[in-house]
C-alpha positions in Angstrom: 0.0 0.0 0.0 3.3 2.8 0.8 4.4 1.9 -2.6 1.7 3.7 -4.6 1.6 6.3 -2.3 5.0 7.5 -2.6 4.9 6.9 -6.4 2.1 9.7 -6.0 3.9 11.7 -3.6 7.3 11.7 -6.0 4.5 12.4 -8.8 3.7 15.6 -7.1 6.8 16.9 -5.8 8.0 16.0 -9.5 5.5 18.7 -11.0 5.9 21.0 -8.2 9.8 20.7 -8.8 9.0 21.5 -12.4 6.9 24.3 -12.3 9.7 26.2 -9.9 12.2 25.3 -12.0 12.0 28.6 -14.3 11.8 30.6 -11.4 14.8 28.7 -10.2 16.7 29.5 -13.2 16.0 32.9 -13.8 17.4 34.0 -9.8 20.2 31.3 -11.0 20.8 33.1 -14.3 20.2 36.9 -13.4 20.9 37.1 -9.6 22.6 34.3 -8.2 25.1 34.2 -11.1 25.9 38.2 -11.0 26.8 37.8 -7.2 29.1 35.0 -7.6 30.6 36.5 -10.7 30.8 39.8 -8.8 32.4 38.1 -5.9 35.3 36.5 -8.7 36.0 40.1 -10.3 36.7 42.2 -7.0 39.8 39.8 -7.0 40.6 40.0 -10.7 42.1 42.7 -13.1 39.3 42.9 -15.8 39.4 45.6 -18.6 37.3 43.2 -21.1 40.4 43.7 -23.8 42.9 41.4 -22.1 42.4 38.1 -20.4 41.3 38.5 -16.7 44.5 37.9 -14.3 44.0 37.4 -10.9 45.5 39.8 -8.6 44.3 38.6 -4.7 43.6 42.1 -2.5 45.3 44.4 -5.2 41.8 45.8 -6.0 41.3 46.5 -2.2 44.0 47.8 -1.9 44.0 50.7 -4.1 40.3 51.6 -3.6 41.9 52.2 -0.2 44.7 54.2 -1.2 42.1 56.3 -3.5 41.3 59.3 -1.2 37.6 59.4 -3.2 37.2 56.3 -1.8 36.7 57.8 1.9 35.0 61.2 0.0 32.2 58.5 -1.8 31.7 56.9 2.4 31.4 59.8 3.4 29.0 61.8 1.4 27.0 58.3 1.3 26.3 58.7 5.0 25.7 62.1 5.6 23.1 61.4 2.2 21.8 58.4 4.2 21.3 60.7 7.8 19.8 63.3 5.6 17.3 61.7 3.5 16.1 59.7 6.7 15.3 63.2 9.3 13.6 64.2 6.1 12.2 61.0 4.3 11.5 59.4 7.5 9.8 62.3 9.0 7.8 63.9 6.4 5.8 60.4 4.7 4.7 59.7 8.6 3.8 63.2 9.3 1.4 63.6 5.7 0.5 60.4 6.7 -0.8 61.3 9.6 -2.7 64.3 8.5 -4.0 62.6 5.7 -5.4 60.2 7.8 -7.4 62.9 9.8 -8.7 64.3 6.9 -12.1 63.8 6.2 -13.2 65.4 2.8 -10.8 64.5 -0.3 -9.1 62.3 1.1 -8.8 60.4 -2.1 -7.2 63.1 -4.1 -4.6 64.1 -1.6 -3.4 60.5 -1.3 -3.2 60.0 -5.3 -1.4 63.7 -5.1 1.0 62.2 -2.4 1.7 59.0 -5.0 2.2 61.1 -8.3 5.7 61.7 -7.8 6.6 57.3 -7.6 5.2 56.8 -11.1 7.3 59.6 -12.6 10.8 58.2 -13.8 13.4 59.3 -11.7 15.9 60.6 -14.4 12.6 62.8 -15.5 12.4 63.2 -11.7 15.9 64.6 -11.5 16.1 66.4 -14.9 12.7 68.2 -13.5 14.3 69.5 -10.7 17.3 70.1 -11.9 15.3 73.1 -13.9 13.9 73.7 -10.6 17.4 74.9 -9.3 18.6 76.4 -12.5 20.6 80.0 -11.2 19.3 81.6 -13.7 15.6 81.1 -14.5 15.5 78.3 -11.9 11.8 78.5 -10.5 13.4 78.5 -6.8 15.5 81.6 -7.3 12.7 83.5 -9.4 10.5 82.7 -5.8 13.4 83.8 -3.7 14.0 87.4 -5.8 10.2 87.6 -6.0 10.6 88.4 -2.2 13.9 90.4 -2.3 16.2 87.4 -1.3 18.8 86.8 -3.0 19.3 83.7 -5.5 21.0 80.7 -4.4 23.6 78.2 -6.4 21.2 75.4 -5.4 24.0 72.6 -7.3 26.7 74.3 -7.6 27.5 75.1 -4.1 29.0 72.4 -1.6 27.3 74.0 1.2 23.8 73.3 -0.3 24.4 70.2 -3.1 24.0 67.7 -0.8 20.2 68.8 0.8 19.5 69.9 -2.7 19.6 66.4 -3.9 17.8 65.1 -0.5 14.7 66.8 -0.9 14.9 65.7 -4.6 15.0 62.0 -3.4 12.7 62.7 -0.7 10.1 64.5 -3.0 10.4 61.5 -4.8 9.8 58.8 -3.3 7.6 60.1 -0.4 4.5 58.2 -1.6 4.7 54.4 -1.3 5.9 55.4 2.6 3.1 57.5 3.0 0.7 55.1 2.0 1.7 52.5 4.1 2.3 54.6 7.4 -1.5 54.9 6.4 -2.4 51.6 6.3 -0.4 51.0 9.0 -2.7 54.2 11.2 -5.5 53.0 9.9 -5.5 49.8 12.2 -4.7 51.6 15.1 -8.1 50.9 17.6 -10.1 53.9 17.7 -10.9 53.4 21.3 -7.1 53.8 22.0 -7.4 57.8 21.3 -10.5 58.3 22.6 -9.1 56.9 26.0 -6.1 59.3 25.9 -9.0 62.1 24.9 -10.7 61.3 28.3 -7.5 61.6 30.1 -6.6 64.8 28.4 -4.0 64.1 26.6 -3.6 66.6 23.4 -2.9 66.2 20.0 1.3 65.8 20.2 0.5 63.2 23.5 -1.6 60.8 21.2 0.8 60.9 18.1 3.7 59.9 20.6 2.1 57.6 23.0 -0.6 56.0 20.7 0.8 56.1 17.5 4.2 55.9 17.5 4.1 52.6 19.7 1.1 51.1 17.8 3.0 51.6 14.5 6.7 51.1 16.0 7.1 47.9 14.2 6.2 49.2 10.5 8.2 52.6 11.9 11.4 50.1 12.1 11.0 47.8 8.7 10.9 50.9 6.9 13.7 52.9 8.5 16.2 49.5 7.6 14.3 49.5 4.3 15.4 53.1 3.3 18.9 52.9 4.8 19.2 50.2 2.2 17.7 52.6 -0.1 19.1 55.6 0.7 23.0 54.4 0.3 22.6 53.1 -3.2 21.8 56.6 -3.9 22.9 56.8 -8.3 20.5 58.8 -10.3 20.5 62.2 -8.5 23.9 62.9 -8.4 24.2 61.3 -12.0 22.1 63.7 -13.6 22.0 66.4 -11.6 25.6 67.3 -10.4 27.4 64.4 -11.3 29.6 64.2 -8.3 30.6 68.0 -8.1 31.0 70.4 -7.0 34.6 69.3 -6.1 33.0 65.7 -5.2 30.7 67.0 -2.1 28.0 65.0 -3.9 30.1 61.8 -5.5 28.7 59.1 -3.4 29.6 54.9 -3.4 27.7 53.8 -6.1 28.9 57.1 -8.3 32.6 56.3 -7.7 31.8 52.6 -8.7 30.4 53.6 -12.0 34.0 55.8 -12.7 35.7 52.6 -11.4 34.0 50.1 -14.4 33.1 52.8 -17.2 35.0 55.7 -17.1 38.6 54.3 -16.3 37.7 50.6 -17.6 38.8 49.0 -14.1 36.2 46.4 -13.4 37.9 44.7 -11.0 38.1 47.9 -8.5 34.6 48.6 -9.1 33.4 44.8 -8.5 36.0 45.1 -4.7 33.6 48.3 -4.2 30.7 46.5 -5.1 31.6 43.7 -2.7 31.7 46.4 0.1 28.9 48.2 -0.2 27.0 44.6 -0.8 28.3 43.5 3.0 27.2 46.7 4.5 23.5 46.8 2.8 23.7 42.7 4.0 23.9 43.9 7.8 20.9 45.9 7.5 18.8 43.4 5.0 19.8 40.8 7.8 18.2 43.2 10.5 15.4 43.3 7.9 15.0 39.8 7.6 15.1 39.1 11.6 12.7 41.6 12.3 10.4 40.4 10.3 11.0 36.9 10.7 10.4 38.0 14.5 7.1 39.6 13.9 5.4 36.4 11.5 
């Protein structure tokens, strides 16, 4: 009697087998492969004209001798600790007001999302007008009220928060939207306890929703971390590293690395760095969340 039903069980697990199987291969073929051919590359010399030679820590060790390597860190971080006090804060805060909103509600949430479905080099191109010195629409507001224009991208003291409210602009909506679903099952009877013991507007947002909402408040601060440092297009398009490199960040300095000086083995070493820093966060990512199923 087993024998039939394991020839039906290994019948099943057969097809199941089968229909993963493209999935299977296309992670094997278009992720799994890229990471381990990454992996091989950070410790190879590769131009793509001669054969590949390998060369052990060489690549590591001039990225670290490269004082842009330590520039690219740096401004990576302070874009990281900027875009998250202002892409962090502002989606929970509309959030939050649009959820107290009781006429239009609708509109001001697809208003919110319009930005996501733009493409972000039209995104950055956009805004890029946006801080042109010269008929910029920022600088004709600021002489419009007797203030005097700014160099919105050419300045180091104002390049980097230039390109943060760009990205924060940007991709405000799909966190806005879930901080609201995430609000929107907080128990009603929760504020109207704090209303009956006084507490005001400020004391519900902090001890009502911030703790009811902590969890989703945590998987997307490690989500735009992640985010965040694989900042490309904005300082692509819009300044392209300058001025004098306050805006050249990792993954900018990776792209010079393979397709401006030809050096793919330097940019596959950087590659391989930033990839075991964004792994410390995703495996925060994955805990939490593990944690919380």
């Amino acid at each position: 009697m087993r024998s039939p039903r394991l020839a039906e069980a290994a019948r099943r697990n057969l097809t199941a087998y089968g229909l993963l199987s493209a999935a299977l291969l296309c992670f094997a073929l278009f992720s799994w492969w890229p990471i381990i051919r990454g992996l091989l590359l950070s410790f190879q010399q590769v131009d793509f004209v001669n054969e590949p030679t390998w060369v052990g820590l060489a690549n590591f060790e001039r990225l670290f001798a490269d004082p842009l390597f330590g520039v690219a860190w740096r401004n990576t971080v302070l874009f990281t600790v900027l875009a998250l006090l202002l892409g962090f804060v502002v989606p929970f805060v509309t959030a939050v007001v649009l959820n107290e909103m009781r006429h239009a509600r609708g509109y001001f949430r697809l208003l919110v999302y319009l930005p996501v479905m733009l493409p972000p080099v039209v995104t950055s191109l956009l805004w890029k007008w946006f801080y042109n010195p010269g008929p910029g629409l920022f600088n004709d507001g600021l002489r419009a009220v007797g203030a005097p224009p700014l160099n919105w991208l050419d300045s180091g003291d104002t390049a980097m928060i230039s390109l943060v409210i760009v990205s924060t602009w940007a991709n405000m909506g799909s966190a806005t939207l879930i901080y609201l679903a995430a609000l929107q099952t907080v128990p009603g009877e929760l504020y109207e306890a704090a209303e009956l013991d006084g507490a005001g507007l400020w004391r519900r947002l902090w001890h009502v929703t911030v703790p009811q909402t902590r969890f989703v408040l945590v998987i997307l601060l490690l989500m735009q971390v992640v985010a965040t440092m694989q900042v490309f297009t904005e300082p692509y398009v819009m300044t392209g590293g300058g001025p004098e490199d306050s805006t050249l960040t990792v993954l900018l300095l990776l792209y010079r690395y393979a397709f401006v000086y030809n050096d793919f083995g330097t940019a596959s070493a950087m590659s391989l760095l930033l990839f075991v820093v964004l792994g410390v966060f995703s495996a925060a990512y994955v805990r939490l969340t593990k944690g919380r199923s």
